[in-house]
N, C-alpha and C positions, 0 to 999 in steps of 0.2 A: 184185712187189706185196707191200707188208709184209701180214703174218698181222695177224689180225684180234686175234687172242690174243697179240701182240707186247707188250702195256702191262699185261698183266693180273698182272706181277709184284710184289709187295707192296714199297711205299716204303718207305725207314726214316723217314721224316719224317710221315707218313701218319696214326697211333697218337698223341694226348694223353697227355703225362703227367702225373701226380697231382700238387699241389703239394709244392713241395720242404717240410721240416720247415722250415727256417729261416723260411720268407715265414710260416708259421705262427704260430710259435714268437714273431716280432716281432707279429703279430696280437694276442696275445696281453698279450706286456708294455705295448703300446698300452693295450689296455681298461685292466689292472690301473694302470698310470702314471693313465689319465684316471678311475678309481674311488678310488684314491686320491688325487687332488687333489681330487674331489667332498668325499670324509669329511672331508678337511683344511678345506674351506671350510665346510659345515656347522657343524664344529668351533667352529669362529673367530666365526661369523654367532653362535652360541649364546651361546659365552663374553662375546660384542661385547654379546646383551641383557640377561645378565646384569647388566654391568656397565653397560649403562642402566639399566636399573632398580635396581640399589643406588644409584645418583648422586641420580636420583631423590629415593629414601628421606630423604635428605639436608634434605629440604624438607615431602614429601607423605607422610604415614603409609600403610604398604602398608592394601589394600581388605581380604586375606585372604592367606591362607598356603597350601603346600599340603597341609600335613597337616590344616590347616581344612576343607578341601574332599573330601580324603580321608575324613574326619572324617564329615563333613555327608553326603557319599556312604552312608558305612556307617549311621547312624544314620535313613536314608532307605528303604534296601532291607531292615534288619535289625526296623523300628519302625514304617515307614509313618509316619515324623513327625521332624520336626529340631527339638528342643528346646535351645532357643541362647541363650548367653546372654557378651557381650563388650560393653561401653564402653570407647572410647579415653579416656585421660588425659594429658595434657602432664603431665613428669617433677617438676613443681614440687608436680602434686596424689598423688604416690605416697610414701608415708611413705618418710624415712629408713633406718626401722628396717625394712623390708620389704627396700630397697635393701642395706644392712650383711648382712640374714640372706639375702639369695637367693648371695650372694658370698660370702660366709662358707661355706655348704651345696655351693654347688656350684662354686663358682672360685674357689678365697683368695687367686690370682698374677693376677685380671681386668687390675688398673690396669697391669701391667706387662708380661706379657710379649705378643707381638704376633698370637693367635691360637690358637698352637698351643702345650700344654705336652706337648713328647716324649717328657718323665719321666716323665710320667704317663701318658700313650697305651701306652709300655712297659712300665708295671706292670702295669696291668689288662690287657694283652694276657697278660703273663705266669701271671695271676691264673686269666685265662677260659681258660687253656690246663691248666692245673691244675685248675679245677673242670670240665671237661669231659672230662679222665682219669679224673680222682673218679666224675661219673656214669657214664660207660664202663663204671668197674669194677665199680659197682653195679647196672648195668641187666644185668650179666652173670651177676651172683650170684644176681640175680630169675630170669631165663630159666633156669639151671641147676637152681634149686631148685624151681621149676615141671614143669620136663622131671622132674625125681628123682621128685618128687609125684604124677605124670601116671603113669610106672614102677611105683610101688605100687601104685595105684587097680587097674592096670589087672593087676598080680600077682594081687590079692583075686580076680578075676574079675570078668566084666562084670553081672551080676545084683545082686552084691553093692553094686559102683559105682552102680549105675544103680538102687538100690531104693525104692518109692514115696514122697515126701516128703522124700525127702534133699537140700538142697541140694547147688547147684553149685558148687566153689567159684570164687571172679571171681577173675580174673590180676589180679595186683598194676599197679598205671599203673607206666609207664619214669619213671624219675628224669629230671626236665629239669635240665642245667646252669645257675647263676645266674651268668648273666653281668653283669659290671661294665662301666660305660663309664669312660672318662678323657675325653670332650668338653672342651673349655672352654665358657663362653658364647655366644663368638663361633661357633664349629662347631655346637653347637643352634640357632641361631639360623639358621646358615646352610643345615643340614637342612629347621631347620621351614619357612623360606620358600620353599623350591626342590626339594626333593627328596626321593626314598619311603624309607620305611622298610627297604627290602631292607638285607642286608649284605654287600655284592659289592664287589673291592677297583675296579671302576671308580667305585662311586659316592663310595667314600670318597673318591677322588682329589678327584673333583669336590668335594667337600665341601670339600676343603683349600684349590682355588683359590680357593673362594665364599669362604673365612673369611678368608683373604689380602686379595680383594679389598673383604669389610668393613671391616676393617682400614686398608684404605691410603685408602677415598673416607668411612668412618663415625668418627665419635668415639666414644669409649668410652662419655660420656653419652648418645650416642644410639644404639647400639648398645644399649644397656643399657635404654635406654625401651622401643624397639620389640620387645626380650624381652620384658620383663614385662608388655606389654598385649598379644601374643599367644601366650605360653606357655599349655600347657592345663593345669588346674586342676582336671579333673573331668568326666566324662559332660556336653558339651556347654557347658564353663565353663571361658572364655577370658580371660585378663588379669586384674591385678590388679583392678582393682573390680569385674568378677563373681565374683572369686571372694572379695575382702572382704565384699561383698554376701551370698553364699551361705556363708558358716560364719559368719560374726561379724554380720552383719543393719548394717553401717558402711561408709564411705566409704574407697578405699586410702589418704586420707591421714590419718588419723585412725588408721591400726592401732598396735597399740603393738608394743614386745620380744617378748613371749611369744606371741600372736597373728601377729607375721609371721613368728614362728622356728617356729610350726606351719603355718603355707605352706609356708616352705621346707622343710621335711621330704617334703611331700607333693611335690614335680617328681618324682624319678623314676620315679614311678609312681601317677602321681594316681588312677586309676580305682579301684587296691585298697587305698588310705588312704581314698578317699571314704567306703567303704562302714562304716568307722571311726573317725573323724578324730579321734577322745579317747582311742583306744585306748593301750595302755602305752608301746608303740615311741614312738608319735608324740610322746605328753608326755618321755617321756628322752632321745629324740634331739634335741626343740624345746630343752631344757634346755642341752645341747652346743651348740645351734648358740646359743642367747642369752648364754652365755658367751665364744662367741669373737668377736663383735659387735665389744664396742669396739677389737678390733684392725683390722678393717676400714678399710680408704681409700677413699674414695667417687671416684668420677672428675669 
């Protein structure tokens, strides 16, 4: 008669074992392969509307931009009110001499080269990396001389430091570095329509395809309209004829030499000429820019 307790020896086939690394390990480069063809498609989907909508352009003046909207946003949460002001103009109603001074000021190579000028993306890199040692070295001088100051106060004795009516004295502000751009036209233009102000070198990329892709589907004449009727001009003051309108009280076609060569002073920092548009800078720099006018090619 077999025992009862004949079978109660433990199998080796009995016990599960754990999965192997490898069937893991392939689980794995699965997901990552099908998440990266996801981003890659995304990618492309993005790039693809991009470049419908610059084709577009071609025909249809864009509705807004997104630093407009940015824009509008800020002056919403910060004012409880959006005070706007842009008229489009077909390029026939935007003076000459507005046209000569914005490319003279801010791209003297527009007509010619194909977007990007590398020379000059080079310099100003080299420039902002030198004025941002510059402030380094000064925001250090500040803190050290602060800490030295802070050392004496506190040598006199605290009574002394701290006696009735004496001011405080305020920490000096940290030096900001003044950075330079080297844009071309094409590249602000492709900023202002598509994308934030951040400085991250993904966006720049992106910046380069967009200005590529103005480039190969935009003409230079029209590239050059849909700038100047949506470049900002000011606290809420878009394109040439609001901003003719709001310093000279006339039509953009109507501005003359000296009046459009103090527009163009004013792009790369509209908000803080606004607050002075006659001031010294702006008449001797409008001076510079009216003199190099007749060298200007128009597209």
């Amino acid at each position: 008669m077999a025992s009862a307790f004949s079978n109660t020896s433990p199998q080796r086939g009995g016990l599960k074992r754990p999965a192997s690394d490898g069937s893991s390990g392939a689980r794995l480069r699965h997901h990552a392969v099908r998440l990266l063809a996801l981003l890659l498609l995304c990618t492309a989907a993005l790039q693809l509307y991009f470049v419908a909508r610059i084709g577009l352009m071609a025909l249809l003046a864009p509705q807004s931009t997104s630093f407009q909207r940015s824009e509008a946003w800020r002056l919403l949460v910060e004012k409880h009110r959006i005070d706007w002001r842009q008229d489009w103009v077909d390029q026939g109603r935007i003076s000459a001499s507005l046209k000569r001074a914005v490319i003279a000021s801010e791209d003297a190579g527009f007509v010619d080269h194909s977007g990007v000028e590398w020379d000059a993306l080079e310099q100003a890199w080299e420039k902002n990396q030198r004025a941002e040692a510059a402030a380094a070295r000064r925001n250090t001088q500040i803190e050290q001389r602060a800490a030295s100051d802070l050392g004496k106060g506190n040598s006199r004795g605290s009574s002394k430091a701290n006696a009735p009516g004496k001011p405080v004295a305020a920490s000096k502000p940290r030096v900001e570095p003044k950075v330079v751009g080297g844009s071309t036209i094409s590249q602000q233009l492709a900023k202002n329509l598509f994308l934030s102000g951040e400085r991250t070198g993904l966006r720049k990329a992106q910046e380069f395809v967009l200005t590529l892709t103005l480039e190969a589907l935009l003409s230079k004449r029209r590239i050059l309209e849909i700038y100047l009727n949506s470049v900002e001009w000011g606290e809420g003051v878009f394109g040439a004829q609001a901003a003719a309108q709001h310093y000279f009280h006339t039509d953009a076609a109507r501005l003359d030499a000296l009046s459009a060569a103090r527009l163009a002073v004013m792009l790369p920092a509209p908000k803080r000429f606004e607050k002075n548009p006659g001031s010294a800078y702006v008449s001797g720099r409008a001076g510079t820019i009216a003199a190099r006018m007749g060298n200007v090619t128009l597209p």
